[in-house]
N, C-alpha and C positions, 0 to 999 in steps of 0.2 A: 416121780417128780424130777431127779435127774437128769432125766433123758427127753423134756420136755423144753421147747424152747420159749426163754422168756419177753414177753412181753411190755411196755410202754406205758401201756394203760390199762385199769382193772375191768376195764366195759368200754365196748364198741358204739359210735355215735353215730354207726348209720341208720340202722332199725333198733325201735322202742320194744322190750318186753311185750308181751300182751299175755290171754292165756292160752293163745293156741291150741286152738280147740280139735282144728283136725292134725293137728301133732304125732307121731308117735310117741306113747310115754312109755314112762322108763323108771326105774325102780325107785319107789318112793320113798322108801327106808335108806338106800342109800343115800338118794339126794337130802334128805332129813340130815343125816350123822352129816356129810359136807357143810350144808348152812352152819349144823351148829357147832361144828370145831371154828367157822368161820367170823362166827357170833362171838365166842369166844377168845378169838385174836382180835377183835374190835376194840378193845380195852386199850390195847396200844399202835394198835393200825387205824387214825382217823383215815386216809387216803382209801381203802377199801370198805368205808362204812355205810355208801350212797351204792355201791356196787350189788352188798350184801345184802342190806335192805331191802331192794329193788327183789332182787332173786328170791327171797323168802316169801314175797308175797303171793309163790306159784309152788309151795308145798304140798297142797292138795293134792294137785294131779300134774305134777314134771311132768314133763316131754324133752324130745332130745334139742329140740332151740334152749329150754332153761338148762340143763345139763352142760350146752356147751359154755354158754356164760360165766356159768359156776366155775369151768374149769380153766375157762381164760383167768379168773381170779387169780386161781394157783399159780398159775404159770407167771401173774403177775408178780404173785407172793416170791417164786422162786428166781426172780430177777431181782429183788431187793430183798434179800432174804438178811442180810447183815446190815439192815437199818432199820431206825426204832425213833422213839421219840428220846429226847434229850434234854432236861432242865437245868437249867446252870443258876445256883447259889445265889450271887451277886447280882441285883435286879430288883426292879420295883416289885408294889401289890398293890395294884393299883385294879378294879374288876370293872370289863370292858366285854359287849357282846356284838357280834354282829348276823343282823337276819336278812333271811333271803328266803326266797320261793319261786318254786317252776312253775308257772298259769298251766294248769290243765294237762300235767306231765302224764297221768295214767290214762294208758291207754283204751283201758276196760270200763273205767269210770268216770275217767274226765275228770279227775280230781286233782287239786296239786298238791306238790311235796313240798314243805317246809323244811328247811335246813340252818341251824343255828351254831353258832361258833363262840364260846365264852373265854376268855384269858386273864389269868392273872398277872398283869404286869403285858411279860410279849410271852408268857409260857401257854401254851394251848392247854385248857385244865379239865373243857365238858365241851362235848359236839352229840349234836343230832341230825338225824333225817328220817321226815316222817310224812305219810301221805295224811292230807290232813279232813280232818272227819267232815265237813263240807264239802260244798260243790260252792268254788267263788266265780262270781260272776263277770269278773273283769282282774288284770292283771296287780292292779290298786288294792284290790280285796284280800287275794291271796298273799298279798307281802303284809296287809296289816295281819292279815289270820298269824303270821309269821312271827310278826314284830312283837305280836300278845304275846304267842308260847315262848319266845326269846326274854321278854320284861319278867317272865313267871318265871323261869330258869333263874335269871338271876337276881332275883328276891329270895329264891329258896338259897341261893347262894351266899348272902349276903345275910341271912337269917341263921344259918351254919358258922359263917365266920367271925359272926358276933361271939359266937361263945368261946371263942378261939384271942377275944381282945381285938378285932380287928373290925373297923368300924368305917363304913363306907356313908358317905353325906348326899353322893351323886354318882350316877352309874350312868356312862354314855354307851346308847349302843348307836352302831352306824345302820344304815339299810341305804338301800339305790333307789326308792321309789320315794321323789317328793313330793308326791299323791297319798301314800301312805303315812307319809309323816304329818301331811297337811289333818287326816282324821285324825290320828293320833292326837294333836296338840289343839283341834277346834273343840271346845269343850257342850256346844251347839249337834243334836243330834239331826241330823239333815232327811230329807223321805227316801234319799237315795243310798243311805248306811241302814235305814232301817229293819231290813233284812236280814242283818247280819246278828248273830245270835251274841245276847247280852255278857256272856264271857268274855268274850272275845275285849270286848269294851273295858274291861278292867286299865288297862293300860292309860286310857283318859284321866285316870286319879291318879298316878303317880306322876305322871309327866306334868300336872297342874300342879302338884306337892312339890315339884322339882327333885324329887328323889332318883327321876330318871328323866335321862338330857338325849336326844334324839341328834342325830348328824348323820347328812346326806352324805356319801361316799356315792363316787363313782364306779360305774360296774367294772369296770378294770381293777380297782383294786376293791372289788367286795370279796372276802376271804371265805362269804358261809357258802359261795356259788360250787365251790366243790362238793359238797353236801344237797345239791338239786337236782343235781342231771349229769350223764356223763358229758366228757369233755375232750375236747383235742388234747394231742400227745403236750405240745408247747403250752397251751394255757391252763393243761392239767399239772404240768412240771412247775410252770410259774407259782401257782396258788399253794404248791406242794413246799417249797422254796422259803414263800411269804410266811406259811403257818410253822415252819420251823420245824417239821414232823420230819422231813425226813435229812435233814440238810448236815447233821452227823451221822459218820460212819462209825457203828460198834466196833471201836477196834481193838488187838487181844490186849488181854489183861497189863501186860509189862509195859506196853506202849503207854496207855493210857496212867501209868505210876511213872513214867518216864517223865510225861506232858504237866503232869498235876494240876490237868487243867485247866493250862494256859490258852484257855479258848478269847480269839479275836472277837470283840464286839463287833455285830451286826447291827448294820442299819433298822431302827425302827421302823414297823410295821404299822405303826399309827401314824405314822409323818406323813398322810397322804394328804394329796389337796381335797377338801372339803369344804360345803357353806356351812352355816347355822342357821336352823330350821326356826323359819317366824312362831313366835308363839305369842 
């Protein structure tokens, strides 16, 4: 790791994963321990969790294209190796989620990946990315497939925080597609949703209940878009910035008793321009 040069981004956006079939593969025990030390830094590395993910879904039978992926990670890990996430005290609790989805990101399956981003207050507290057990049929489908596993996340979240005395009345979450938010909030099942398997549909009875509030965000600032697909060096740093994951540096111990603390508030993350979703 030393002697390796670091990298920008945890995954290259020219060519997509697939599983490469006439590949040379390559030791799949090791590629195995890799993933899962990698899995295991996921806990507090959200910025490599769409990278990881991605690469784990070709444990079977690596080849040296998945191999080198893998190790572009490191190489990424070892350029930001003294940042972390960071939660500061003083701040609301306010539970806020934002969902997003790739139309047809796997390349094997044609399937997309859902990626979702929960916070409490502006502290990043629960992210996923997840290829999702469907085949959607249009880019409208895959962000509501999204927007369901996003609203179940944070019911489980707010069903936890109850016991804790903390009591949420209305939970916004944002998405970019106001296609998506249009099924969402029509309580009217239409011939052209009908397809779509009846889980997925739960989210039509809270957002009737008002228990959860829908807001279109523009894809510029959609923060779960890191959690879909890789991305450009600039728009990967931006989103990286937004979510707050990486924007303190662990610095040594005396400093930080030095500082006690005295961290400058940042601009909200929620302050973005948005409409509100007709219901």
């Amino acid at each position: 790791m030393e002697s390796c040069d670091p990298v920008g981004t945890p995954m290259e956006i020219k060519d997509k994963l697939d599983l490469d079939q006439n590949g040379t593969p390559v030791d799949a025990t090791k590629y195995r321990s890799m993933i899962g030390a990698l899995m295991y830094l996921m806990s507090s590395r959200p910025d490599i969790v769409h990278a990881t993910c991605l690469c784990a879904r070709y444990q079977a039978k690596p080849t040296k294209k998945h191999l080198k992926e893998v190790k572009r990670i490191f190489h990424y890990l070892w350029g930001t190796v003294n940042m972390g996430l960071w939660y500061t005290k003083d701040s609301g609790f306010e539970l806020t989620g934002f969902s997003d989805a790739d139309y047809a990101g796997c390349k094997d399956t044609f399937k997309s990946t859902s990626g979702g981003a929960q916070f409490l207050s502006e502290k990043l507290v629960s992210w996923s990315s997840k290829k999702q057990d469907c085949t959607a049929l249009s880019t409208a489908e895959s962000k509501y497939v999204s927007l369901s596993a996003c609203c179940a996340q944070v019911r489980w979240m707010r069903t936890q925080l109850t016991d804790y005395g903390f009591h949420f009345n209305k939970i916004l979450i944002y998405c970019d597609s106001k296609s998506a938010i249009a099924i969402s909030c029509n309580p009217v099942q239409h011939s052209r949703t009908k397809h779509i398997a009846f889980r997925y549909h739960s989210i039509k009875e809270h957002v009737e209940k008002g228990t959860i509030e829908l807001y279109f965000v523009k894809t510029d600032y959609q923060l779960a878009d890191i959690f879909t697909k890789a991305l450009p060096a600039n728009r990967f740093n931006y989103l990286v910035r937004r979510l707050e994951v990486l924007l303190k540096l662990i610095l040594p111990v005396y400093r930080i008793r030095r500082w006690h603390y005295n961290l400058t508030p940042t601009e909200s993350k929620f302050k973005t321009p948005h409409a509100r979703s007709s219901r």
